[in-house]
C-alpha positions as CSV (number, residue, x, y, z in Angstrom):
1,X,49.5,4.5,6.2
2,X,46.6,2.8,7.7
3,X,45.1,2.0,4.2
4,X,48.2,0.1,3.7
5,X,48.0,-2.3,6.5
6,X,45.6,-4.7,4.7
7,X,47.6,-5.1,1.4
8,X,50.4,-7.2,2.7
9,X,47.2,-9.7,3.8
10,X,46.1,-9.4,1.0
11,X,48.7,-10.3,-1.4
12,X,50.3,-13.0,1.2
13,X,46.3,-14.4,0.7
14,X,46.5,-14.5,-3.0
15,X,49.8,-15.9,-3.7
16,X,49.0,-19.0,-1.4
17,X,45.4,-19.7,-2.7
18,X,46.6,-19.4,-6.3
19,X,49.6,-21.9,-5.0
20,X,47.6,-24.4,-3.6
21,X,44.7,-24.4,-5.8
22,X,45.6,-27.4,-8.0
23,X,46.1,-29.5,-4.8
24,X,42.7,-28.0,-2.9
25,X,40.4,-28.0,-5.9
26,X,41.1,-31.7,-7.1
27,X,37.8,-32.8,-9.6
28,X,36.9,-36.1,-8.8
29,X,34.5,-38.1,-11.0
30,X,33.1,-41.6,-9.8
31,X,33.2,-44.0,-12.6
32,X,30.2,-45.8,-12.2
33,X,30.8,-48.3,-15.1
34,X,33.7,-50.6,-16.2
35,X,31.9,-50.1,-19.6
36,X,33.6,-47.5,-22.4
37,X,36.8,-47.2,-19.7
38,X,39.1,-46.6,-23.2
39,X,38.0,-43.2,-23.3
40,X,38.7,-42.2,-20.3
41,X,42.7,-43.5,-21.2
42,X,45.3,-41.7,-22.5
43,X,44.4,-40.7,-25.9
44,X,48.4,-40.7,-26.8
45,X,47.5,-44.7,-26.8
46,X,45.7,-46.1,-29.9
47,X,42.3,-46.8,-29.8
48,X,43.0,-50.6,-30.5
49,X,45.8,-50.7,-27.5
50,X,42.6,-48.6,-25.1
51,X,40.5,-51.2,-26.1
52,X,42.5,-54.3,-25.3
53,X,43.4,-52.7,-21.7
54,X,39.4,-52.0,-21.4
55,X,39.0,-55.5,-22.5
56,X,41.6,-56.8,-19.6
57,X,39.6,-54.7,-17.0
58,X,36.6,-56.9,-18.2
59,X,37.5,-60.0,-17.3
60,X,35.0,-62.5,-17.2
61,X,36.4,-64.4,-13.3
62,X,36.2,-60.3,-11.6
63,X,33.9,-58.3,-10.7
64,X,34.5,-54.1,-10.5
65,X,33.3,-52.6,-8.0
66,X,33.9,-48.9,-7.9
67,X,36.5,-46.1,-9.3
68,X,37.4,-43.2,-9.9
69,X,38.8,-40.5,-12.0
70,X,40.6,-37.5,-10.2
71,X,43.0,-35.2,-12.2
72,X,43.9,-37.4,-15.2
73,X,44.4,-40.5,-12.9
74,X,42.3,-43.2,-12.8
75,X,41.4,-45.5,-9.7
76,X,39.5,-48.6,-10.5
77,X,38.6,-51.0,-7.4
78,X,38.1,-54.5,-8.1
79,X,36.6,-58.0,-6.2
80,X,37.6,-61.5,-7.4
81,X,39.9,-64.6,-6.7
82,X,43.7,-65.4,-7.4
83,X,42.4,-66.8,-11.0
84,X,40.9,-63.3,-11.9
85,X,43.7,-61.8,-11.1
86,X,46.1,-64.0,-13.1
87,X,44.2,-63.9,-15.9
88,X,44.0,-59.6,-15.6
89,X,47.3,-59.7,-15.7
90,X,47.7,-61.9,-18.1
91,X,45.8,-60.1,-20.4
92,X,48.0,-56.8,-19.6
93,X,50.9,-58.7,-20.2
94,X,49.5,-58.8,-23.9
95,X,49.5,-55.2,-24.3
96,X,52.3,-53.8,-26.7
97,X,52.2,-50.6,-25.8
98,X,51.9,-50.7,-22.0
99,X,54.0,-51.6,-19.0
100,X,52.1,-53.3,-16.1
101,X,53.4,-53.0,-12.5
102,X,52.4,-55.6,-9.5
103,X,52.2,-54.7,-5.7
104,X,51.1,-55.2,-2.9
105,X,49.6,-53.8,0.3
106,X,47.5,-53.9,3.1
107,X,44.7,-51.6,2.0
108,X,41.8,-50.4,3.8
109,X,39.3,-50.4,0.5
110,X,37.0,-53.4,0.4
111,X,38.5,-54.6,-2.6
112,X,41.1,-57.6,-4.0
113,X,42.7,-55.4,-6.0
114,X,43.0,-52.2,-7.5
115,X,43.7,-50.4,-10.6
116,X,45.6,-47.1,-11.1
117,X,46.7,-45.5,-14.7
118,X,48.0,-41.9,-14.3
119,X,47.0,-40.4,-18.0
120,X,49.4,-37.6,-17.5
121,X,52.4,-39.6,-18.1
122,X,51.2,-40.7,-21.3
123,X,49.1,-43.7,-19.8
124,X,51.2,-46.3,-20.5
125,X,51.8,-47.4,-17.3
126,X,49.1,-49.7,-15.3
127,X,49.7,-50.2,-11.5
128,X,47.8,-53.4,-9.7
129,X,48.2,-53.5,-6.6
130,X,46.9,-56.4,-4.6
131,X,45.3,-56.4,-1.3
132,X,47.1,-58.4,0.9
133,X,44.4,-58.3,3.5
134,X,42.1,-59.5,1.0
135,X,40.6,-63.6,1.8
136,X,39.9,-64.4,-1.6
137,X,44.0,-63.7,-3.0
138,X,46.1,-66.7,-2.4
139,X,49.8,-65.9,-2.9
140,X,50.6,-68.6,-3.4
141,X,48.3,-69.4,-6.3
142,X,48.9,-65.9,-8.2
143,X,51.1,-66.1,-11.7
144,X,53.2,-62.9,-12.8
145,X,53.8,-63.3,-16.5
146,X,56.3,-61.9,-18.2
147,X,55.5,-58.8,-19.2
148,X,57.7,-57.0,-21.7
149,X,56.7,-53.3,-21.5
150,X,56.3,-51.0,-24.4
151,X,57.6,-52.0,-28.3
C-alpha cells in the first residue's frame, strides 16, 4: 500500500492543471501596429467589412497607442479628443455587418479610449469604452450615432 499513497496526488494534480490550463496559459501578443488590424478580425467577416472597421480604427483626429491580442480577443488602447472619438464611431456606425457598443469607465490605462472585439463570437461585436478619467473627452461634446447593428 505504500506505492499507492502518491496516486491520489497525482491524479487530483492532473485533473486540475489540465482544468485550469486554458485560464493559466493565456497567449498574449502585443500588437505593435494599427496597420493590417483586418487580419487579425474575425475571418467569418468579409474582407471589405475587416477593412472598413480597420479603416475606422485609423482615424485621422486619434492616435493608437498600444493593444493587444490574447485568446481571440483583441484590446486596442487609443489617445485623442471628443471629435476623434465621434468620428470613430461614426465610422462604426457605417459598418453593415457589425454592432458597436459605447461605455464608460474610470480606467486605470493611460488612454481616451479603448477598443475590444472578442473574435470568438464571430467578431461582430465592437466595444468602446471611454475613459471617463480621461481630460481630453468632453461629455458633453461626444455624438452617439445611430447605429443599426448587423443586416
Amino acid at each position: 500500500m505504500p506505492g499507492i499513497k502518491w496516486v491520489l496526488p497525482v491524479i487530483v494534480s492532473f485533473v486540475l492543471l489540465t482544468s485550469l490550463s486554458q485560464t493559466v496559459f493565456a497567449i498574449v501578443v502585443p500588437i505593435e501596429s494599427i496597420d493590417g488590424i483586418h487580419h487579425s478580425l474575425s475571418p467569418e467577416l468579409p474582407e471589405p467589412i475587416r477593412r472598413q472597421i480597420e479603416s475606422a480604427f485609423k482615424g485621422e483626429k486619434s492616435k493608437y497607442t498600444r493593444g493587444t491580442w490574447t485568446n481571440a480577443k483583441i484590446t486596442l488602447r487609443f489617445s485623442g479628443d471628443t471629435l476623434a472619438v465621434n468620428a470613430l464611431l461614426d465610422q462604426l456606425a457605417k459598418c453593415p455587418s457589425i454592432t458597436t457598443s459605447v461605455s464608460f469607465k474610470a480606467l486605470s490605462d493611460d488612454c481616451d479610449w479603448k477598443i475590444i472585439n472578442d473574435t470568438r463570437r464571430s467578431g461582430k461585436r465592437v466595444d468602446v469604452i471611454l475613459n471617463l478619467d480621461s481630460p481630453q473627452i468632453r461629455l458633453e461634446e461626444l455624438t452617439i450615432p445611430p447605429i443599426p447593428g448587423p443586416e
